[in-house]
C-alpha positions in Angstrom: 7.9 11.5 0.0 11.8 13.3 0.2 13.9 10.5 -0.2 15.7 12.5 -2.9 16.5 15.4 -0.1 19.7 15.8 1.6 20.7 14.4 3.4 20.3 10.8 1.9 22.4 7.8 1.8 22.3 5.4 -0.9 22.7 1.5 -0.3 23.0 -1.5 -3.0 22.9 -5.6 -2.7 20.5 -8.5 -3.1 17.3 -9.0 -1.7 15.9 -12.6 -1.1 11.8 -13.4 -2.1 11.6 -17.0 -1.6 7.8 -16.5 -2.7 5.6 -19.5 -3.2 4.3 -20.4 -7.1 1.5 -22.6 -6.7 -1.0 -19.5 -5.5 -0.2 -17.6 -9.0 -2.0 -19.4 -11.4 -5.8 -19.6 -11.1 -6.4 -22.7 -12.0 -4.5 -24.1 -8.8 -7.4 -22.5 -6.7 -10.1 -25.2 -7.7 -10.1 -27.7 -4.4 -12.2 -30.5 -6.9 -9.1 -30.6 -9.6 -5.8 -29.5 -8.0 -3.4 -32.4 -8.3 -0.3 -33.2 -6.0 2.0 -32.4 -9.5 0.7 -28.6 -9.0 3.1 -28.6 -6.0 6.2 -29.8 -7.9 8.3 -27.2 -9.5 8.3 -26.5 -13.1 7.6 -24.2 -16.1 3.7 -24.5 -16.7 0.2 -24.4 -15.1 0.7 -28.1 -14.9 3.2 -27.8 -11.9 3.5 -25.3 -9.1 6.0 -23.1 -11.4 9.3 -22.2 -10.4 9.1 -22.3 -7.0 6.0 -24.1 -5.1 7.5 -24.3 -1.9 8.5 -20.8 -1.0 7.5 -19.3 2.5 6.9 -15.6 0.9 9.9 -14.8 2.7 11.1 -11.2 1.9 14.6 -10.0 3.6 18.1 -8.2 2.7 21.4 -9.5 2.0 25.1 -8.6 1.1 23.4 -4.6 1.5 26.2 -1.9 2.1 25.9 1.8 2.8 27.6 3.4 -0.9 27.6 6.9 -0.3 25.6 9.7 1.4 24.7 13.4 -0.1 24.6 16.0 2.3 22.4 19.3 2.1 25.7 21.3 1.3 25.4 19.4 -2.1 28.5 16.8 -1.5 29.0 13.6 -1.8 31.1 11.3 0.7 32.2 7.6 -0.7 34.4 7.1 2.3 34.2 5.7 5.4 37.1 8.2 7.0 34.4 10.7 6.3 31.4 9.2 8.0 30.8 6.4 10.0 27.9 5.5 8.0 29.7 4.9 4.8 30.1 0.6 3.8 28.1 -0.4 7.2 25.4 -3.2 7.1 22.0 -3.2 5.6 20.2 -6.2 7.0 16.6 -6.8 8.0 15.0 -8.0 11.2 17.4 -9.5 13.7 15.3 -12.2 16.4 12.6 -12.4 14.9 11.0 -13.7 11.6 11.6 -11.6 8.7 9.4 -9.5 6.2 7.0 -11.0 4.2 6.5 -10.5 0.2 3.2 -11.4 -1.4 0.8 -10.7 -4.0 -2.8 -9.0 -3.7 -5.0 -12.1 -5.5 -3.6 -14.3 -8.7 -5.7 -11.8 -10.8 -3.1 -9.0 -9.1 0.1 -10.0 -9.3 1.8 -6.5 -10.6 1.2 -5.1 -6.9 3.4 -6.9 -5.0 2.8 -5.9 -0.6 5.4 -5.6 1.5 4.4 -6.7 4.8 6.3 -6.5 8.6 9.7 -5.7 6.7 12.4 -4.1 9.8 15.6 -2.5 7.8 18.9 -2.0 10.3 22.1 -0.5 9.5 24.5 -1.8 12.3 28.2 -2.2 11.5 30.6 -4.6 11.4 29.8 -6.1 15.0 26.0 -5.8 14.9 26.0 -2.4 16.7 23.3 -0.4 15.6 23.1 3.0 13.7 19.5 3.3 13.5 16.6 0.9 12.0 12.7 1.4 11.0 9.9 -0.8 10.1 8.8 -0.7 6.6 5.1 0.4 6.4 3.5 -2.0 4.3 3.8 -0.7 0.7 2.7 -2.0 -3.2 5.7 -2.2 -5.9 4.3 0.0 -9.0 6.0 1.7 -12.0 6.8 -1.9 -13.5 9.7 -1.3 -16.9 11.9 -2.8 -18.6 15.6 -2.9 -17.0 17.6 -5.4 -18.7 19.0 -4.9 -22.3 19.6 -9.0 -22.5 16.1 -9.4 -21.9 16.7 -11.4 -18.9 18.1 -14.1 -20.2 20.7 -15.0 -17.3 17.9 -14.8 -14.8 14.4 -14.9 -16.2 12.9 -11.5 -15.5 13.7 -8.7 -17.3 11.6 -6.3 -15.4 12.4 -4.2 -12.4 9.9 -1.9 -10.2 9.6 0.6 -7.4 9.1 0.4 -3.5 8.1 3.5 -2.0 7.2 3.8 1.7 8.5 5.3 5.3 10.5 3.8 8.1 8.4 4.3 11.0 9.4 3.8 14.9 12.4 4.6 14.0 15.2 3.8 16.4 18.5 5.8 16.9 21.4 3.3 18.2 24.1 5.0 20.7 26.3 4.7 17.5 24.6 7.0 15.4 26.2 9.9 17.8 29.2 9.3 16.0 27.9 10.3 12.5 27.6 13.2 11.5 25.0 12.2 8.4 22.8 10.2 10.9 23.0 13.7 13.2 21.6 15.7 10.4 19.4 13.5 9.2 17.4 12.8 12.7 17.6 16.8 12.7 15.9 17.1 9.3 13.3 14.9 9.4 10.1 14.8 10.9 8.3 13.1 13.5 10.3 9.3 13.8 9.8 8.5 10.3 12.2 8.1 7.0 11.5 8.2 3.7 12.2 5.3 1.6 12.8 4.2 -1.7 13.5 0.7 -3.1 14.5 -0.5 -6.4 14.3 -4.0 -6.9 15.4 -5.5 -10.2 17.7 -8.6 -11.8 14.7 -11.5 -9.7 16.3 -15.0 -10.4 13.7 -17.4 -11.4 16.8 -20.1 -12.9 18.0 -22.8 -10.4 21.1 -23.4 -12.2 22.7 -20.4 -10.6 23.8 -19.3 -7.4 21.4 -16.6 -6.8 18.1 -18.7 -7.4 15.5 -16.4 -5.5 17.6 -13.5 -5.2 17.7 -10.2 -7.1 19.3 -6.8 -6.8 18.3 -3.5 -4.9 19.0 -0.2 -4.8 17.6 1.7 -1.6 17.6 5.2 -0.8 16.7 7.0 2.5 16.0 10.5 3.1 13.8 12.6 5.9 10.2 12.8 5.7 8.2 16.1 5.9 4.5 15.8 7.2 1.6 16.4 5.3 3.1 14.0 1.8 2.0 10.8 0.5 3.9 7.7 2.0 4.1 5.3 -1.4 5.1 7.4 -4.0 7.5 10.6 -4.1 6.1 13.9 -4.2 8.2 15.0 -7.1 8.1 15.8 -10.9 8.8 12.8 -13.3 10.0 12.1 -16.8 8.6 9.3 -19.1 10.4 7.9 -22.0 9.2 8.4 -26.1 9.3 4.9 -27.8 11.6 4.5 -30.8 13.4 1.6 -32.1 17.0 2.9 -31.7 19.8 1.6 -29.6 18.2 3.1 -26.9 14.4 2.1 -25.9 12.6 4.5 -24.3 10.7 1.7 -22.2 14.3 2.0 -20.0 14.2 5.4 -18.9 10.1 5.4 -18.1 9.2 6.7 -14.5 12.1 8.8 -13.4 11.6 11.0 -10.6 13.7 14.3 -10.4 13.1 17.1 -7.8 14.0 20.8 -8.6 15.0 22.8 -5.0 14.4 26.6 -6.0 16.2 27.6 -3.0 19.0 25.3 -3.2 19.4 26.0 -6.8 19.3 22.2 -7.2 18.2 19.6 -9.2 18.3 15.6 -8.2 17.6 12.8 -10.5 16.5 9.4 -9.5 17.5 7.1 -12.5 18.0 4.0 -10.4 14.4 2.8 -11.3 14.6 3.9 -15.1 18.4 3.1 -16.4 19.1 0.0 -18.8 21.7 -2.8 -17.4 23.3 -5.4 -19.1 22.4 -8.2 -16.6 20.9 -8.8 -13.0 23.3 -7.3 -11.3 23.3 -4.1 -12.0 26.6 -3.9 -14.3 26.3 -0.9 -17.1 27.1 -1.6 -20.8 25.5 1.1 -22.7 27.7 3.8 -24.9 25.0 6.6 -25.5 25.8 10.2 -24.1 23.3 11.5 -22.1 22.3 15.0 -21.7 19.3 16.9 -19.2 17.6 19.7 -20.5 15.0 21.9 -20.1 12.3 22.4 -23.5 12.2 25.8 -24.5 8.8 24.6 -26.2 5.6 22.5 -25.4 6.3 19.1 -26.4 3.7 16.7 -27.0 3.8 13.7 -28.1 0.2 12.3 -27.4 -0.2 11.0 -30.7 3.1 9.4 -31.3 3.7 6.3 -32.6 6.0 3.3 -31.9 9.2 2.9 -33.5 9.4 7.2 -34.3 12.2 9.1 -33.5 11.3 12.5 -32.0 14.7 15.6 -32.1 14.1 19.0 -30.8 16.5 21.2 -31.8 19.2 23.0 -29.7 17.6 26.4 -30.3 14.4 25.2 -28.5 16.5 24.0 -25.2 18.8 25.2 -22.8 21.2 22.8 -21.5 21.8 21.7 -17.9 24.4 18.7 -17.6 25.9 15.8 -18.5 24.5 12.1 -17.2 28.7 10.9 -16.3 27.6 7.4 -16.3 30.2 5.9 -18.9 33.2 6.2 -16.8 32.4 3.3 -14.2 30.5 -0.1 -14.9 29.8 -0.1 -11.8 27.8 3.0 -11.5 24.4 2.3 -10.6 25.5 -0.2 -8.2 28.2 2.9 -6.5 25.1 6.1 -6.8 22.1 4.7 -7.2 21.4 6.4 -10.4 20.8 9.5 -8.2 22.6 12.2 -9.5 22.2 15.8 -8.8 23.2 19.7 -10.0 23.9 23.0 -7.7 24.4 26.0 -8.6 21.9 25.9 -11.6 21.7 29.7 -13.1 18.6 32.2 -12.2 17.1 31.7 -15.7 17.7 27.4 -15.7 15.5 28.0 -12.3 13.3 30.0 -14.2 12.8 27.8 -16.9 12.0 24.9 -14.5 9.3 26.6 -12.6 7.0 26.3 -15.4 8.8 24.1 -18.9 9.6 20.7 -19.1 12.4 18.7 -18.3 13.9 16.2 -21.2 16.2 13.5 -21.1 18.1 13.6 -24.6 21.4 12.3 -26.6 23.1 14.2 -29.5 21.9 13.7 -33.0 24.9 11.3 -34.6 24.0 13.2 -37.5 22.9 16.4 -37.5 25.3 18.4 -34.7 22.2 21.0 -34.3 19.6 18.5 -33.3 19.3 16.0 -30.2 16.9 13.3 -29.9 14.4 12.9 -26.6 15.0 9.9 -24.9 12.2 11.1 -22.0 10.3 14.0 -21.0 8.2 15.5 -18.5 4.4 15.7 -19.2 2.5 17.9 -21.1 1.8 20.9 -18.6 4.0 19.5 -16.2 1.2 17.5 -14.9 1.0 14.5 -12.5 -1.8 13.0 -10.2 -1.0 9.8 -8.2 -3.6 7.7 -5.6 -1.1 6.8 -2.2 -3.4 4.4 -1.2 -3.8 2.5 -4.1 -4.2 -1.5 -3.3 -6.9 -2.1 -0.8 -8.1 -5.2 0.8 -12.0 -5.2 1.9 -14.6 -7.0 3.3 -18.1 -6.7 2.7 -19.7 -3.5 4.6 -15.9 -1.7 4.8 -16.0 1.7 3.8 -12.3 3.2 3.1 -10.9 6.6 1.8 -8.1 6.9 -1.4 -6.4 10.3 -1.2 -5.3 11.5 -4.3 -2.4 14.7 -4.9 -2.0 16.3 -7.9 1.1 18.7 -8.7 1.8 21.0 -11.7 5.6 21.4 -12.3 6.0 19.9 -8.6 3.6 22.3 -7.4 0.3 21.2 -5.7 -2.4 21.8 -8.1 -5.6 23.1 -6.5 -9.3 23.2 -7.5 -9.0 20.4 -10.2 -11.0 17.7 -11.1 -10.2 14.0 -10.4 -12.1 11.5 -12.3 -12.6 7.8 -11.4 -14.1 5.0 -13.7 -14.2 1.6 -12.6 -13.0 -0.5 -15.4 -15.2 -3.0 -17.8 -15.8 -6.8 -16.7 -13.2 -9.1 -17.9 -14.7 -12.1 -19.5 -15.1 -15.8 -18.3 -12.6 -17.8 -20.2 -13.9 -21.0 -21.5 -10.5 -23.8 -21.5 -9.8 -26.9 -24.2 -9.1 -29.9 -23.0 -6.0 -30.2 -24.2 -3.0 -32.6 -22.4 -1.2 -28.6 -21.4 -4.5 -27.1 -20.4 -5.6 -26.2 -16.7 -7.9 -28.7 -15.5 -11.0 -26.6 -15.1 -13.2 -25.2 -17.5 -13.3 -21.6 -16.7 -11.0 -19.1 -15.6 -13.1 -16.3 -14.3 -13.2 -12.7 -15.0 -12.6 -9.5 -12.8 -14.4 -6.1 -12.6 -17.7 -7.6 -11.9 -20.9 -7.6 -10.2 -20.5 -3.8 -10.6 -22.5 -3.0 -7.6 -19.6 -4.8 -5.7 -17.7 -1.3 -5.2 -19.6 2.1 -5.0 -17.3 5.2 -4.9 -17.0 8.5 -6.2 -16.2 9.4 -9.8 -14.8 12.5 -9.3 -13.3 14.1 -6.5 -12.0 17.7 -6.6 -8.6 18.7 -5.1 -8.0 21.3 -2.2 -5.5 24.3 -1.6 -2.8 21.5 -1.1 -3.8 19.6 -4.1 -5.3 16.8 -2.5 -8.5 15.1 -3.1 -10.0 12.1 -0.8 -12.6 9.7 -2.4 -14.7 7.3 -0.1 -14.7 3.6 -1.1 -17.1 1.5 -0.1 -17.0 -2.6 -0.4 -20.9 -4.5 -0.9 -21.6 -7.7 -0.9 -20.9 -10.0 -2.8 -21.4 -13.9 -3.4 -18.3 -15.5 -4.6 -18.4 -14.6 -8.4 -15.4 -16.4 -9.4 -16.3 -19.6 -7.5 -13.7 -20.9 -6.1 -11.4 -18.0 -5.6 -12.8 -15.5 -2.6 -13.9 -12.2 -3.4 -13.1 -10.2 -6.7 -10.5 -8.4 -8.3 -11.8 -4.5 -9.3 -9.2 -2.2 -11.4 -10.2 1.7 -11.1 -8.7 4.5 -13.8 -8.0 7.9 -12.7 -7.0 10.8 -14.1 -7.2 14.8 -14.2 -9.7 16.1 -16.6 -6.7 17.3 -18.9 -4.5 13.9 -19.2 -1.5 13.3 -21.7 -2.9 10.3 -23.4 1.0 9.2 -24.1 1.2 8.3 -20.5 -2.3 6.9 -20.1 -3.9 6.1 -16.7 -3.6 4.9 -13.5 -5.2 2.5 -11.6 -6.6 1.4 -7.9 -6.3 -1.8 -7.5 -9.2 -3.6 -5.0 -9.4 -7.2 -3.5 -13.2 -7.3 -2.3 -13.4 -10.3 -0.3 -17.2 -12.6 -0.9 -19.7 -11.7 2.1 -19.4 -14.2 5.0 -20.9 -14.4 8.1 -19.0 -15.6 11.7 -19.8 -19.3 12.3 -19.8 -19.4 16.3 -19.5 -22.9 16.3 -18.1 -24.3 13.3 -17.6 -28.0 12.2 -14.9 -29.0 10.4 -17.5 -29.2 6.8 -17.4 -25.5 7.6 -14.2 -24.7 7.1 -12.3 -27.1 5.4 -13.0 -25.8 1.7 -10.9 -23.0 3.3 -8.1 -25.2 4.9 -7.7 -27.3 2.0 -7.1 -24.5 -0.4 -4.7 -23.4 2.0 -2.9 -26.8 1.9 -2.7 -26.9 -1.6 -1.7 -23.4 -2.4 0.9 -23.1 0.4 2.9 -26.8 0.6 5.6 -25.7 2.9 3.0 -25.3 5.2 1.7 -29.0 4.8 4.7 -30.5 4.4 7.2 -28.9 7.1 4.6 -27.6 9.7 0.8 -29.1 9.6 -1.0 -30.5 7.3 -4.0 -27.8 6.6 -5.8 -30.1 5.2 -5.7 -33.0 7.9 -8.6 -31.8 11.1 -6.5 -34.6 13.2 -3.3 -32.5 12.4 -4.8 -29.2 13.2 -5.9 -30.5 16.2 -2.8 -31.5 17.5 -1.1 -28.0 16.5 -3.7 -26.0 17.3 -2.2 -23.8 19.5 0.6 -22.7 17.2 -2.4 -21.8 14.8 -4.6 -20.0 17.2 -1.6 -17.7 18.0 -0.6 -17.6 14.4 -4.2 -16.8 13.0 -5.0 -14.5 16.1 -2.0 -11.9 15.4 -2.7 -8.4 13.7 -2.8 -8.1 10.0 0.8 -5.9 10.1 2.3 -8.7 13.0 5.0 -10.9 11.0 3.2 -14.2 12.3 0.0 -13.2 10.7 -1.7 -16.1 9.2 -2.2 -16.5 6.2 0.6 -14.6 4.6 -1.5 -13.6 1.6 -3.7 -11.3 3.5 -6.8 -12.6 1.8 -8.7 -13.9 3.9 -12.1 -12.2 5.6 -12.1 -11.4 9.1 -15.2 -13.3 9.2 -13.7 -16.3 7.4 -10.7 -15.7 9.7 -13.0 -15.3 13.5 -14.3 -18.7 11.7 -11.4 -20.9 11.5 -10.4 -19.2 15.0 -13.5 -20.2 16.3 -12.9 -23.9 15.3 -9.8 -24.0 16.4 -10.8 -23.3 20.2 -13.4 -25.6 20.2 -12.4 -28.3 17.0 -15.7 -30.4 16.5 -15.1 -33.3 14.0 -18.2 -35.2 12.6 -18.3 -38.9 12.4 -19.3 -38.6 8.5 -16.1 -35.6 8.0 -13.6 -38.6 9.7 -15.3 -41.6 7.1 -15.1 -39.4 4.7 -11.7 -38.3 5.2 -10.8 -41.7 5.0 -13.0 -42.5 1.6 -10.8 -39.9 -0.1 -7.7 -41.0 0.8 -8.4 -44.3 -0.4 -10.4 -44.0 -3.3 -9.4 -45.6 -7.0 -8.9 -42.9 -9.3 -12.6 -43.8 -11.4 -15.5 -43.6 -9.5 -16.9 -46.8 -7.0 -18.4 -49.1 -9.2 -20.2 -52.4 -8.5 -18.2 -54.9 -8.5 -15.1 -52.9 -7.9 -11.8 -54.2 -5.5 -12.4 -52.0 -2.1 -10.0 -50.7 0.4 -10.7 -51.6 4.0 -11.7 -48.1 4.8 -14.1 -48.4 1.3 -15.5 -51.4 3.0 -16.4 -50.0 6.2 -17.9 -46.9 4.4 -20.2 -48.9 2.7 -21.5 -50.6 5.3 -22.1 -47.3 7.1 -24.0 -46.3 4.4 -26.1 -49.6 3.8 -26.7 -49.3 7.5 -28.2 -46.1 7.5 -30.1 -46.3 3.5 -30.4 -50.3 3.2 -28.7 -50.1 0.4 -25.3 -48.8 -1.6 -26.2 -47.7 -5.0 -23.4 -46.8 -7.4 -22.4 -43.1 -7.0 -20.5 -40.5 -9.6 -18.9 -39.1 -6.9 -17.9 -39.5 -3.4 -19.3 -35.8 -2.7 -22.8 -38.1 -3.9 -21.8 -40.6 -1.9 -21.9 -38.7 1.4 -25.2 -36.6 0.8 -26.9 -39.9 2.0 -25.0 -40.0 5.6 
């Protein structure tokens, strides 16, 4: 990925994720005890959270063009000097928009981005260009917020990374000169793109309930680089309980041009706010440098300071941040340096960049805020969140880089990580209403795969993954969450691992032509999980309201898995399970015993049917269907007892 090559233009504003609540807590996944109240809004596993009606809605908003970089190494602010400048970011225009949702409620840090469309028109919706989003993960998950999210809830911020593909060149974009270099530059019709969302509102009692902030950047994209992360060097922060934490300047990317004599810094990911928006309030001068000597820190510990003195460094610039509150929000914490000297280029190729601030102290000594890896080292999966089903074989393509350079003929290891535990619950009045909450990483045959891959000339390595089958080991959630470490043979254990992260979906096989009993498990979880569904479109749950909607469904259920109208939004459902419910819905077949007992369970007292017991009408005529067909009505636990007898 080259989003940090010129030419590049930056853009800031809000970004709307109305996603839905209900589906993030486990326990909400048991058909037998979900309750109505786990659709209500709230703070606890006892409602739907903070927002149980959300459509998983992911689009732009109040997004402006804030300044562009051009390969000369100038910046423009202005829109005299290019068209570009303050014009519209906005997302899909007739039709619905982008869709934001999690892999499985035992995945929630790898956040999809599905059918997003990004435009850039101006002022009267003329276009400049626009690009669909390829579907892409958030990773690289850090601290942002020095009030600990207080005014909106979450603290945390994260990373898009992706390409803008079918890209589309409006008459318009003639006028700009940027746009004119840019479609120049690039390669094939894709863009690179970076996103950096941060500032989410969970609070109602505000105006931006739903919303956060966003920093994007857009550059060209060369062939032959991985798609969801940048192909650059990085620095990581050094943990010590100063003013400044080291958990905010984590995960920076920086590229170093040798024959541009450049170096580009992407802090918008990594630099503390005050708030959600984006405002600065932090007084620490900040210096880049390049270590003159190996630092590692492996075996550091938390809350230790670490100074390197100003022998051991040579000195590149200043980080002018302190001038303008508004900083991050105007650049995009990109910030670059021409013109660096021979021997700063020299240093680069093979020492490691540091992020420090002056010793208040000790004039001779500066303390590291961030560095670069031992070794310069870095190894990153593209493809890192997959969704199978049983039988799917897929490859993860790895790169590895040494001081931004591809690393060749090294060893990749893989290591599928333990079993999680089954976790027994009280019975407490706060408790979820089941008894277990079910682990992740097993059966362990579920995945087979390699566990070490070696890279090529171009540092890339490709590991096959294949999914098996599996029967539903955590009941009544489909499929199974698997976590995969990777790492080169010689890791910095400050920086730990990474991970692959894998949905295997249970083994299921087409129903050609399905009852209702067949599928409504499925289409009951659905209502439950997803109540804007139920209560604004059809009721999932209901085979009379299918029926008579069926055709929106068939449509909706029959588009491709990267079509905005995909059903279901989560993506995590089986093709099989999917062909299934399609195949009921052509031909929907209700049995007499599915309609009584759809009526049974609407009408049911909360305490099992006893004898003797006040009856509904519909409790009436069950009974007598039952005494019909058995001569008798004996007193049943349950109505799923009741109904093995029809």
């Amino acid at each position: 990925m080259s989003y940090l090559h010129a030419p590049r233009l930056v853009f800031t504003g809000d970004f709307l994720s109305d996603v839905s609540t209900v589906n993030n807590d486990t326990a909400h996944y048991n058909n037998a005890t979900f309750k109505p109240n786990f659709q209500e809004p709230g703070q606890g596993a006892s409602n739907g959270w903070w927002n149980p009606e959300g459509g998983a809605v992911f689009d732009f908003q109040n997004c402006t063009v804030q300044q562009i970089f051009l390969p000369d190494g100038t910046t423009q602010t202005d829109s005299l000097q290019d068209i570009i400048i303050g014009q519209v970011v906005a997302g899909a225009e007739g039709r619905p928009t982008g869709k934001m949702v999690d892999l499985d409620p035992d995945a929630q840090m790898v956040s999809a981005l599905w059918c997003v469309q990004l435009r850039i028109c101006n002022a009267q919706n003329e276009l400049l260009f626009k690009g669909d989003l390829e579907t892409t993960c958030f990773r690289d998950i850090q601290f942002r917020q020095t009030d600990g999210g207080k005014s909106n809830g979450q603290p945390l911020g994260a990373s898009w990374t992706s390409v803008l593909t079918n890209v589309v060149w409006g008459e318009l974009a003639e006028t700009s000169p940027f746009l004119n270099e840019l479609k120049n530059t690039t390669h094939g019709d894709k863009l690179s793109i970076n996103l950096n969302p941060f500032g989410y509102y969970y609070a109602h009692n505000d105006g931006r309930f739903s919303l956060g902030r966003i920093i994007g950047s857009i550059g060209p994209y060369f062939e032959g680089e991985p798609t969801t992360f940048a192909a650059t060097r990085r620095l990581y922060g050094i943990k010590y309980n100063t003013a400044i934490r080291s958990t905010y300047f984590s995960n920076t990317n920086f590229l170093v041009e040798k024959d541009k004599k450049r170096l580009s810094i992407d802090f918008g990911a990594s630099f503390p706010v005050s708030d959600s928006i984006g405002t600065i309030n932090f007084n620490q001068e900040l210096r880049i440098a390049v270590s003159q000597i190996p630092l590692d820190y492996s075996a550091n510990k938390e809350n230790q300071t670490f100074f390197i003195s100003s022998q051991n460094l040579t000195q590149i610039g200043t980080v002018n941040y302190q001038s303008d509150p508004g900083w991050l929000n105007k650049t995009g914490g990109i910030i670059s340096f021409d013109e660096l000297s021979d021997d700063v280029i020299s240093l680069l190729a093979n020492n490691q960049l540091i992020l420090v601030t002056p010793s208040s102290t000790n004039p001779d000594l500066f303390a590291i805020i961030a560095r670069e890896s031992t070794d310069g080292l870095f190894v990153r999966a593209d493809n890192f969140v997959q969704r199978l089903d049983a039988g799917d074989t897929t490859e993860i393509d790895f790169y590895a880089y040494q001081y931004g350079e591809p690393l060749a003929s090294t060893s990749i290891t893989i290591t599928l990580q333990p079993p999680t535990p089954d976790t027994p619950f009280g019975t407490g009045q706060n408790e979820n209403p089941i008894s277990i909450v079910y682990g992740n990483n097993y059966p362990v045959d579920g995945i087979s795969f390699q566990s070490q891959v070696i890279t090529n000339a171009h540092g890339k390595a490709r590991m096959k993954l294949t999914g098996n089958s599996i029967q539903s080991p955590r009941v009544y959630i489909d499929g199974q969450i698997y976590t995969m470490s990777y790492q080169l043979i010689a890791v910095d254990p400050a920086f730990g691992t990474e991970t692959i992260e894998v949905h295997l979906r249970d083994d299921f096989k087409v129903i050609e032509k399905p009852v209702w009993e067949d599928i409504s498990s499925m289409m009951i979880q659905y209502s439950n999980l997803y109540p804007i569904m139920s209560k604004y479109v059809v009721n999932l749950a209901d085979p009379e309201d299918l029926i008579l909607k069926k055709n929106i469904l068939i449509f909706a259920f029959s588009r491709a898995m990267q079509d905005t109208m995909h059903m279901p939004v989560t993506r995590d459902l089986s093709n099989a399970k999917r062909q299934t419910i399609l195949n009921w819905l052509n031909n929907p077949e209700i049995e007499k015993r599915t309609i009584l007992k759809s009526s049974f369970e609407q009408s049911k007292p909360e305490n099992p049917v006893a004898p003797g017991s006040a009856l509904s009408d519909s409790q009436i005529k069950y009974r007598e269907a039952v005494k019909a067909k058995n001569g008798s009505f004996p007193h049943f636990q349950s109505v799923d007892n009741l109904f093995e007898n029809i």
